[in-house]
C-alpha positions as CSV (number, residue, x, y, z in Angstrom):
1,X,96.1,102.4,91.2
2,X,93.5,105.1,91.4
3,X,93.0,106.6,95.2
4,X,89.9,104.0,95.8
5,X,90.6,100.9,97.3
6,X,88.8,97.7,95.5
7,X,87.1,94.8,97.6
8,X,88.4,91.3,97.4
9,X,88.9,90.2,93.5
10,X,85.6,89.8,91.6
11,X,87.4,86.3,90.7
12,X,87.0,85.6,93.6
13,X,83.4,85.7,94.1
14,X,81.4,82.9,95.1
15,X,80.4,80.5,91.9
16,X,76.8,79.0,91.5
17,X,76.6,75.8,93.7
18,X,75.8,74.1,90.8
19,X,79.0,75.2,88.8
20,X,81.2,74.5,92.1
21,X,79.9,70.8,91.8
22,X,81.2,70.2,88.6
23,X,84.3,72.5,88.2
24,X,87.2,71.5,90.5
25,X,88.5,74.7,92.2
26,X,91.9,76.1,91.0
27,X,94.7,76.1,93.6
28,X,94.0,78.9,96.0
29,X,91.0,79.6,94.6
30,X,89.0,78.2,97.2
31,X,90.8,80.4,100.0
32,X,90.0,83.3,98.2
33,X,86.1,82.4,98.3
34,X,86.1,81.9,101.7
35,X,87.2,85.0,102.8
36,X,85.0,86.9,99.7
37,X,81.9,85.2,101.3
38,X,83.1,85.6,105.0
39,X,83.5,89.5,103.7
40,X,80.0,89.2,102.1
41,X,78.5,87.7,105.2
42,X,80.0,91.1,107.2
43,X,78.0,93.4,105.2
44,X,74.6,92.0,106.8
45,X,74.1,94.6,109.0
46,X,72.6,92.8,112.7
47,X,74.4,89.5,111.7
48,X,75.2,87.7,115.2
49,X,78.7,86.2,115.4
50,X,79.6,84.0,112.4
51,X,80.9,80.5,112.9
52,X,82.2,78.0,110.9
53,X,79.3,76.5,110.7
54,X,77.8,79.4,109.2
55,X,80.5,79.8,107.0
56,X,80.6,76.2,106.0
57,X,76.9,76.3,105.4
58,X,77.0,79.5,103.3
59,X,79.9,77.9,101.1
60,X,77.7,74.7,100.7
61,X,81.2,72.6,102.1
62,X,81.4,71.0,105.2
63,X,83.7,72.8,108.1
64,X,86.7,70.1,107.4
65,X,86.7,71.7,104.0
66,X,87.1,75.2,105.5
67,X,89.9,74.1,107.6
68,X,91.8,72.7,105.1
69,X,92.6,76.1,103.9
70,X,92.4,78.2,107.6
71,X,93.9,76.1,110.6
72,X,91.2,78.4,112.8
73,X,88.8,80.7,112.0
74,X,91.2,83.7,113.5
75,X,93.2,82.8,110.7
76,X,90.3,83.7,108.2
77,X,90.3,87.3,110.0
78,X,94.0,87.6,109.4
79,X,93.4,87.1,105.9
80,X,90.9,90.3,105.5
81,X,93.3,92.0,107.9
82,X,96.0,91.6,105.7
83,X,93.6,92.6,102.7
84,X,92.9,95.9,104.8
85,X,96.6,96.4,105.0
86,X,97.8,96.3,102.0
87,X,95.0,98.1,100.3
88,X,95.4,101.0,102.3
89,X,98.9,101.5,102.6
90,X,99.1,101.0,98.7
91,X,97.1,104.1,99.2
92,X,98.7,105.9,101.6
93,X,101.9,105.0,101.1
94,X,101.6,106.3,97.0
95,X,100.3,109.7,98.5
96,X,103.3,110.4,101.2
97,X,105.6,109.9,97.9
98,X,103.6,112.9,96.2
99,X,105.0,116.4,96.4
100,X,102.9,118.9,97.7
101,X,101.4,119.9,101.1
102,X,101.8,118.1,104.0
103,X,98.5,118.7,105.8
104,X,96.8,117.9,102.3
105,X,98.7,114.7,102.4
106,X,97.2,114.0,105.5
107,X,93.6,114.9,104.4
108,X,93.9,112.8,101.5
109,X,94.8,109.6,103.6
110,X,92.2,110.1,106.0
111,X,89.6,110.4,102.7
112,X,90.9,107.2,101.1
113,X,90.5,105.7,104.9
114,X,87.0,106.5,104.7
115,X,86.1,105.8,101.3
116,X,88.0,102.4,101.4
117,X,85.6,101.4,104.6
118,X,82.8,102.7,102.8
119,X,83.3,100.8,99.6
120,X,84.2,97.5,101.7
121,X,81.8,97.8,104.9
122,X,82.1,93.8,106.1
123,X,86.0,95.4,106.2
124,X,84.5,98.2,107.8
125,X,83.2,96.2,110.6
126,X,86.9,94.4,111.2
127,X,88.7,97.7,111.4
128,X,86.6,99.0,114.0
129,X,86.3,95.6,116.2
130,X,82.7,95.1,115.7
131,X,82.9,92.0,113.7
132,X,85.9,90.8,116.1
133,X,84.2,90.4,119.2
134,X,84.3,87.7,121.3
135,X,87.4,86.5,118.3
136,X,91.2,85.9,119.2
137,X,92.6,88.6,121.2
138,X,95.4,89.4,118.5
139,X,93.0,90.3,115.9
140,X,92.0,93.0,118.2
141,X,96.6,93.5,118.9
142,X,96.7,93.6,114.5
143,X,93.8,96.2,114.1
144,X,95.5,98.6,116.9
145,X,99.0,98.0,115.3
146,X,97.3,99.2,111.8
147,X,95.8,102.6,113.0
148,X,99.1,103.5,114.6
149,X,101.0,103.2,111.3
150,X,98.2,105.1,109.9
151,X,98.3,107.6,112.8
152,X,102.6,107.6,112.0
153,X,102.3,108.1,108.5
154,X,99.6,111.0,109.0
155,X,102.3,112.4,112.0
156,X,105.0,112.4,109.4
157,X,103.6,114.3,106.9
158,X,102.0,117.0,109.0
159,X,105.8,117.4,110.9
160,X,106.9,118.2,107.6
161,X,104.2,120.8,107.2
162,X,104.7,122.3,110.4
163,X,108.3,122.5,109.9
164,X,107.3,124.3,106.9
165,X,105.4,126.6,108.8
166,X,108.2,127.5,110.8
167,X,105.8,125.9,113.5
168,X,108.4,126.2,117.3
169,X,107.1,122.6,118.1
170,X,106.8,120.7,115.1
171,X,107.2,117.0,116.6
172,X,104.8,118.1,119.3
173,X,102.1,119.4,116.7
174,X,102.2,116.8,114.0
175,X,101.7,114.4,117.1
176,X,98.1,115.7,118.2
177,X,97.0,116.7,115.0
178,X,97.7,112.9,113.6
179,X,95.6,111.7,116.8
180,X,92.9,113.8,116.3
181,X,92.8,112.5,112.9
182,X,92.9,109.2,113.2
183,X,90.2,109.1,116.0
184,X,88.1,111.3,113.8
185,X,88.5,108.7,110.9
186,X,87.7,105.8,113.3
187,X,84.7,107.8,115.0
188,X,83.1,108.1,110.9
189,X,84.1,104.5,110.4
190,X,82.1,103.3,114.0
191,X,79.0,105.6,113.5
192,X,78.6,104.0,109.7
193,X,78.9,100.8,110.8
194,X,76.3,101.0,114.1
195,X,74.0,102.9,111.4
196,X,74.0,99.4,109.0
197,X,75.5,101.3,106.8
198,X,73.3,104.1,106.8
199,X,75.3,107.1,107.8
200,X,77.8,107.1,104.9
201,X,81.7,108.2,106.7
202,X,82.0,110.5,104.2
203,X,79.5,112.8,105.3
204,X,80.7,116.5,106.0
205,X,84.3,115.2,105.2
206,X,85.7,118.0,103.6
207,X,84.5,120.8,105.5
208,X,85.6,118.5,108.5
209,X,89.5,118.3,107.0
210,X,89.8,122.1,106.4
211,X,89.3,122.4,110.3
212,X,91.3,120.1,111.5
213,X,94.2,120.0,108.2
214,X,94.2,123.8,108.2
């Protein structure tokens, strides 16, 4: 797997109404287009809070349908949350196995943070809590839990850096560095979301990581 996450599976994508009418779905199939189109609905940028109904309508079904396959619509959040999980610790976790530099380790997650947000901005809006608002609490508990692995996995690799460095307080300064680095990633990932998209979270990135990696 290359360093840039994908979105959901193309077959995945939402068939032509028409098609859908005549074709019965294969098993899972359906749950896999509702959270593609919930996804797709998330990249609208202004979209007020989607319901099921809006869901249901988008998808042509009726809101039993969706239920069939979600008990709630938190449920349907989980599902990109666990998407978000496991295509960035694919990432991150395939990079902390690499040998080399610690605080380039640690600039290298942060990028494939970003770019995976970028690429994916309806996920984009979940990781930040701007597409979970008013949504069940734990959604808000999941995304939290996330960032601090992230933030651990950025600490580890920059203790092992400082310890290379011969750095007095290595615990101590793999701990703020990781912070500041993960609040800068989540401050890129919140300004390109409140800009529709606009202000790409990539922008002055590498001059950005030699600062705070150096």
């Amino acid at each position: 797997m290359s360093d840039n996450a994908t979105a959901l599976p193309e077959d995945a994508a939402p068939e032509p109404e028409q098609h859908q009418s005549r074709q019965r779905m294969k098993p899972g199939q359906r749950r896999e287009q509702i959270l593609q189109t919930l996804a797709g609905m998330l990249e609208q940028p202004g979209t007020e809070r989607i319901t099921t109904a809006l869901l249901a309508s988008k998808l042509a079904v009726s809101e039993a349908a969706l239920y069939r396959h979600f008990a709630s619509k938190a449920q349907m959040f989980e599902g990109l949350i666990d998407f978000i999980e496991h295509s960035v610790f694919s990432l991150i976790n395939q990079i902390a196995e690499r040998e080399g530099d610690g605080a380039h380790k640690a600039a290298r997650m942060v990028t494939v943070l970003l770019q995976f947000g970028q690429k994916n901005p309806g996920m984009a809006r979940v990781m930040v809590g701007d597409a979970l608002v008013f949504e069940n609490e734990r959604l808000h508990q999941r995304m939290n839990q996330l960032f601090e692995r992230i933030e651990s996995a950025i600490r580890q690799v920059l203790r092992v850096a400082a310890e290379a460095n011969q750095s007095a307080t290595p615990t101590a300064d793999a701990q703020v560095r990781a912070a500041a680095l993960v609040a800068f990633a989540l401050g890129q990932l919140q300004r390109f979301t409140r800009s529709g998209f606009k202000r790409s979270p990539l922008d002055h990135l590498d001059a950005s990581l030699a600062l705070m990696c150096r």
